[in-house]
C-alpha positions as CSV (number, residue, x, y, z in Angstrom):
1,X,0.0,0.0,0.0
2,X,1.0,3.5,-1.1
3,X,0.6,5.8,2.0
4,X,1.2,8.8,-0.5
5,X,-2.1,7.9,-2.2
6,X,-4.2,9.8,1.0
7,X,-2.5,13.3,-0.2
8,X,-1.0,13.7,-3.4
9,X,-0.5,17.3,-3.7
10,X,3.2,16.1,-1.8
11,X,5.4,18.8,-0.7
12,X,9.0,18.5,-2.6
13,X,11.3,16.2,-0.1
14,X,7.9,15.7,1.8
15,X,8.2,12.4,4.0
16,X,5.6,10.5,5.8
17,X,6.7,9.7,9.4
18,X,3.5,8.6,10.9
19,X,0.0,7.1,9.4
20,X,-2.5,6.6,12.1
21,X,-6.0,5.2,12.1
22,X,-8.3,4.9,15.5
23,X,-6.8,2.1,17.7
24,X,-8.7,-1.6,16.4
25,X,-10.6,-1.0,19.8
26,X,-13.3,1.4,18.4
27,X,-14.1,-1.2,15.6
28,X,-14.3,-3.7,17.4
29,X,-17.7,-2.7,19.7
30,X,-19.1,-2.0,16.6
31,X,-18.1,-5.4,14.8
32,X,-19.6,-7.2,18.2
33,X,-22.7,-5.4,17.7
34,X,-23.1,-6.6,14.1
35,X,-22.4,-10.2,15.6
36,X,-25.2,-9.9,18.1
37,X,-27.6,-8.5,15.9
38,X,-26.6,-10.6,13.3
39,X,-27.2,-13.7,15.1
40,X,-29.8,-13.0,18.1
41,X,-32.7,-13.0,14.9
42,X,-31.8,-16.1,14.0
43,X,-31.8,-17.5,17.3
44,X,-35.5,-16.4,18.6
45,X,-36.7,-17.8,14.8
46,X,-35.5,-21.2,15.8
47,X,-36.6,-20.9,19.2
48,X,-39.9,-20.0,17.9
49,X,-40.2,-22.7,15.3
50,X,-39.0,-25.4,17.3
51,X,-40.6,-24.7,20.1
52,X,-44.7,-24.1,18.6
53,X,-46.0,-26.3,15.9
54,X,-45.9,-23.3,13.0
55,X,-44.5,-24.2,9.6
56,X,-43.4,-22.2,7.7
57,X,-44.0,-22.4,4.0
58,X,-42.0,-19.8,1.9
59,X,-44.7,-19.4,-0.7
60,X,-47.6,-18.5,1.5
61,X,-48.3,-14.8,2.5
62,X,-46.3,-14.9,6.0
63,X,-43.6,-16.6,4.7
64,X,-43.2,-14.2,2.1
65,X,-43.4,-11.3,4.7
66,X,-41.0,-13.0,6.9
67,X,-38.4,-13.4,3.9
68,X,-38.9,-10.2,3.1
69,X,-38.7,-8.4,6.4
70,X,-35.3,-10.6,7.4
71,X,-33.8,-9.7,4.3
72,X,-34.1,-5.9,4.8
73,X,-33.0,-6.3,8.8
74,X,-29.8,-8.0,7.8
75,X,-29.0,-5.6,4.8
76,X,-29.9,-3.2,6.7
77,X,-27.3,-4.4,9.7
78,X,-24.6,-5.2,7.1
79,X,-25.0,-1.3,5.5
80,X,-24.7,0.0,9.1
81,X,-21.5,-2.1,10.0
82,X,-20.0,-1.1,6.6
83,X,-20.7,2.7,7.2
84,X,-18.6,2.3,10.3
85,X,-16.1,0.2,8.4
86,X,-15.5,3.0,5.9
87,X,-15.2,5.3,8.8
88,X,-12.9,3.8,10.6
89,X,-10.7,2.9,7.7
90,X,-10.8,6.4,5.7
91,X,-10.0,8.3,8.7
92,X,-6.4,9.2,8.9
93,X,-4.0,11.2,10.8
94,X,-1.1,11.6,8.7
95,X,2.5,13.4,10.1
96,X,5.0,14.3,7.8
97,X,8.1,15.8,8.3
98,X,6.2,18.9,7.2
99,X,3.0,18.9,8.6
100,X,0.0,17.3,9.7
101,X,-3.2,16.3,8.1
102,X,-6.2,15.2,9.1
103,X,-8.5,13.4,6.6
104,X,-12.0,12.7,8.0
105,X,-14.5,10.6,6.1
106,X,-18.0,12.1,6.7
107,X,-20.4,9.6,5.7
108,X,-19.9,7.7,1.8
109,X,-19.2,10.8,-0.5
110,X,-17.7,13.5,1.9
111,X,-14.3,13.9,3.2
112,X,-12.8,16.7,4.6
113,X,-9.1,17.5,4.6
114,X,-7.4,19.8,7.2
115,X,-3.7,20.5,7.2
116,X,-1.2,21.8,10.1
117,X,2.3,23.1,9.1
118,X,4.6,22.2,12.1
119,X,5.9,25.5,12.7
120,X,2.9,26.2,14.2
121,X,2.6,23.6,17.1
122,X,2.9,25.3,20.3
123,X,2.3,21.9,22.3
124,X,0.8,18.3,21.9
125,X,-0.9,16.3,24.9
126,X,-1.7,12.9,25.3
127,X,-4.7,11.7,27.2
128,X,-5.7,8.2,28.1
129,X,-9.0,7.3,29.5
130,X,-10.4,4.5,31.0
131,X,-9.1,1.1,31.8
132,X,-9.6,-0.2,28.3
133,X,-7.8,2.4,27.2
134,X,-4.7,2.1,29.5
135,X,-4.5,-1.7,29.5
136,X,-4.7,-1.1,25.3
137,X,-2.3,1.8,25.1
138,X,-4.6,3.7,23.2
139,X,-6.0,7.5,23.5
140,X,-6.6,11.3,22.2
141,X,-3.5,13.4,21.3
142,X,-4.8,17.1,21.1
143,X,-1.8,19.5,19.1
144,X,-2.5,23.3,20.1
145,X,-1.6,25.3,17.6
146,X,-0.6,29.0,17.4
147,X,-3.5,29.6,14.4
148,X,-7.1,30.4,14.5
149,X,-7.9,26.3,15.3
150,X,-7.0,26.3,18.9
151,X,-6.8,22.0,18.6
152,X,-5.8,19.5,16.4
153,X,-7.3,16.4,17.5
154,X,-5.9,12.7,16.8
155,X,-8.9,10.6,18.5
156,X,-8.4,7.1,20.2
157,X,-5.0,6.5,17.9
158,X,-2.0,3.9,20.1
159,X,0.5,4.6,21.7
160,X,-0.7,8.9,22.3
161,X,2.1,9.5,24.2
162,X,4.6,8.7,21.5
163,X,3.1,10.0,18.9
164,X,3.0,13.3,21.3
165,X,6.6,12.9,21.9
166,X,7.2,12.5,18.1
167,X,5.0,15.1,17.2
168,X,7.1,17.5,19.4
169,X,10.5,16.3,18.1
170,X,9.5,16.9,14.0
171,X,8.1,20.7,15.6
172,X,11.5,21.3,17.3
173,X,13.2,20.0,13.6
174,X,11.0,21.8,11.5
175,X,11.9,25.1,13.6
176,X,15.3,24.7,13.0
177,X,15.2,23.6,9.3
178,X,13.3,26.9,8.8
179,X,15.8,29.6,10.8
180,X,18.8,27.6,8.8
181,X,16.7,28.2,5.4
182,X,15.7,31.9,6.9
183,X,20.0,32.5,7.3
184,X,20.8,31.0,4.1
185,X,18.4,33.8,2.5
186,X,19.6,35.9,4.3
187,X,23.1,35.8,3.8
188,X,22.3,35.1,-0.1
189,X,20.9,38.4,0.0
190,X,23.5,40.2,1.8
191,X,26.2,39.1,-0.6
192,X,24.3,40.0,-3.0
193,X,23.7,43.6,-2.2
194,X,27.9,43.5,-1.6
195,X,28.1,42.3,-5.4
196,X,26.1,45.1,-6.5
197,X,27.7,47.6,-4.5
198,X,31.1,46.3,-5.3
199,X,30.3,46.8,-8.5
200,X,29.6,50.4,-9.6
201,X,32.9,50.9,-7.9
202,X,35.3,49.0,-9.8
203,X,33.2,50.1,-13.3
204,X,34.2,54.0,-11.8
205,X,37.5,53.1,-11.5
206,X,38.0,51.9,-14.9
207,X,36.8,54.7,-16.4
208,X,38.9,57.4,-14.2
């Protein structure tokens, strides 16, 4: 798997560090749910049948109703679980040696995309909840930022307090990759105003 697929307007020497998806946890409740009510149907129909004398015969009005209404219950289940699915799965937190970016899948045919250059992180905090969540190792990572978007929230993603620590480290490395960038412009354009300084100089004395 490409992880450059989830953003390809790439930045030039642009490098993924971390690709993060909710920890397994939060899909899981929702795949037991589809179990139970995938199953629990089925079992009160045999109760019922084996415990009255009702037969059922598919080509006679209730059996027709009862094909019909089990067929839109579990298609109906199966839609829900895979509306969770493609949540889960399409929702990523991407960190770059750049930025951040957020990708949120809102329902089938809506995403939205937000971004977060690391030169503005002012601090990122880890937070685990619960005892799920501390025997898992999994949590919320909020990034405050020095822009208009007070947070930047990674929710229930493993391991928060590394990815924190991380998170911190590419800041501190962006921060310093930009003042040497800032001085090598800087200079550039001092010795270049020396150049054409220098130059009307030598040009006079030529001509004298």
């Amino acid at each position: 798997m490409d992880p450059y697929k989830y953003f390809p307007d790439r930045r030039p020497n642009e490098e993924i560090v971390m690709l993060l998806r909710r920890h397994w946890h939060s899909m899981l409740r929702h795949f037991l749910l589809f179990v139970v009510e995938f199953f629990l149907p089925l079992a009160a129909l045999f109760a019922f049948f084996y415990f009255t004398d009702f037969v059922f015969e598919k080509e006679s009005p209730v059996g027709i109703v009862i094909i019909l209404a089990s067929s839109a219950y579990f298609l109906f289940i199966w839609l829900f679980f895979f509306n969770h699915w493609i949540d889960y799965y399409l929702d990523v937190w991407i960190v770059t040696n750049q930025r951040i970016l957020n990708i949120e899948q809102e329902g089938l045919f809506s995403r939205t995309i937000s971004e977060l250059n690391l030169e503005m992180v002012q601090d990122a905090t880890s937070e685990v909840k619960g005892k799920v969540a501390t025997v898992l190792n999994f949590g919320n990572v909020y990034v405050q930022t020095a822009g208009e978007e007070k947070r930047f929230v990674f929710e229930e993603i493993p391991a928060p307090r590394q990815v924190a620590s991380k998170i911190i480290e590419l800041h501190q490395s962006a921060v310093k990759r930009a003042a040497v960038e800032e001085m090598k412009e800087a200079t550039s354009k001092s010795l270049g105003e020396k150049d054409t300084i220098s130059s009307p100089q030598k040009n006079e004395t030529k001509t004298f």
